[in-house]
C-alpha positions in Angstrom: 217.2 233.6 213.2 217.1 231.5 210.1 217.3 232.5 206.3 215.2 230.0 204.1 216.9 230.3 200.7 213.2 228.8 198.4 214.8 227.5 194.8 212.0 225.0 193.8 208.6 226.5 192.2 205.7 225.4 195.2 204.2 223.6 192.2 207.3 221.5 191.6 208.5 220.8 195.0 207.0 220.7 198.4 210.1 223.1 199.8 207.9 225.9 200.1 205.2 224.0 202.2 207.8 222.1 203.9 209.6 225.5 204.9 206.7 227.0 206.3 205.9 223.9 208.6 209.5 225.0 210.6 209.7 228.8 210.1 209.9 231.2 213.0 208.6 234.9 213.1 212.3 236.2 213.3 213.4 233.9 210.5 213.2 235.3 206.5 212.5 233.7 203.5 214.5 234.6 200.1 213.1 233.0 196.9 215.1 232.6 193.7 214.9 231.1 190.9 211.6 228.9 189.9 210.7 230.1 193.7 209.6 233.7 192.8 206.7 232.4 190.5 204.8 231.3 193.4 204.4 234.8 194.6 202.0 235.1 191.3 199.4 233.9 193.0 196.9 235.1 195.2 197.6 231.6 197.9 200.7 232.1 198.2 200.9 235.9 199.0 198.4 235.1 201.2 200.0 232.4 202.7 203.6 234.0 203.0 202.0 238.1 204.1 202.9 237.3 207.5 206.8 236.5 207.2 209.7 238.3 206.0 209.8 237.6 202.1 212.9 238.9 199.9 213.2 237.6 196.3 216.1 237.7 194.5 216.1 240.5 192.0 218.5 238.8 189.2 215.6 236.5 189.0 212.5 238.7 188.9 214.3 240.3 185.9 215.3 237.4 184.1 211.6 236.3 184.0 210.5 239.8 183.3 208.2 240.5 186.6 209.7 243.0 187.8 205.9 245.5 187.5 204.6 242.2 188.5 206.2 241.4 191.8 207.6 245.1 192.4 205.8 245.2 196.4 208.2 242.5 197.3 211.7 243.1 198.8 214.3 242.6 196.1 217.8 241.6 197.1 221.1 241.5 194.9 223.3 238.5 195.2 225.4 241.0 197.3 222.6 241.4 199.5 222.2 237.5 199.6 225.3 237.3 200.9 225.1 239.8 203.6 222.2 238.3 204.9 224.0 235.1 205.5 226.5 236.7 207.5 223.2 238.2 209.7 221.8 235.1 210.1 222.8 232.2 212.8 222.2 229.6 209.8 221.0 229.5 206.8 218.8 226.8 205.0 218.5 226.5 201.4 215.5 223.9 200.8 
């Protein structure tokens, strides 16, 4: 079971894309920073329904989405860190 820590915005960076080439079903993916802003859109919510998605909640509220992007697990960085310790590895893309 592997944690995919997303930083990059998936208009930016090919992480996101490149992440879901690899990902299991048992694996989770936490976005953070620019990463959260891809679940604005109707692609990528579509694209990521089936997997386990946690965002980082420092960074929903920083860019004000929390009403935005409230169905979505959000984690503290306390919870971040527990799920490493749950995880056989983790890989931040």
């Amino acid at each position: 079971m592997i944690l995919h820590h997303i930083q990059s915005s998936a208009t930016q960076s090919p992480a996101l894309k490149l992440c879901l080439r690899y990902i299991n079903t048992a694996d989770s993916i936490l976005l953070s920073s620019n990463a959260v802003n891809c679940l604005l859109t109707k692609e990528w919510q579509s694209r990521l329904n089936d997997y386990n998605i946690l965002v980082l909640e420092d960074d929903v509220i920083a860019r004000g989405l929390q009403s935005r992007l409230s169905e979505f697990k959000m984690i503290s960085y306390a919870d971040f860190v527990a799920l490493t310790l749950t995880h056989n590895k983790v890989i931040s893309w």
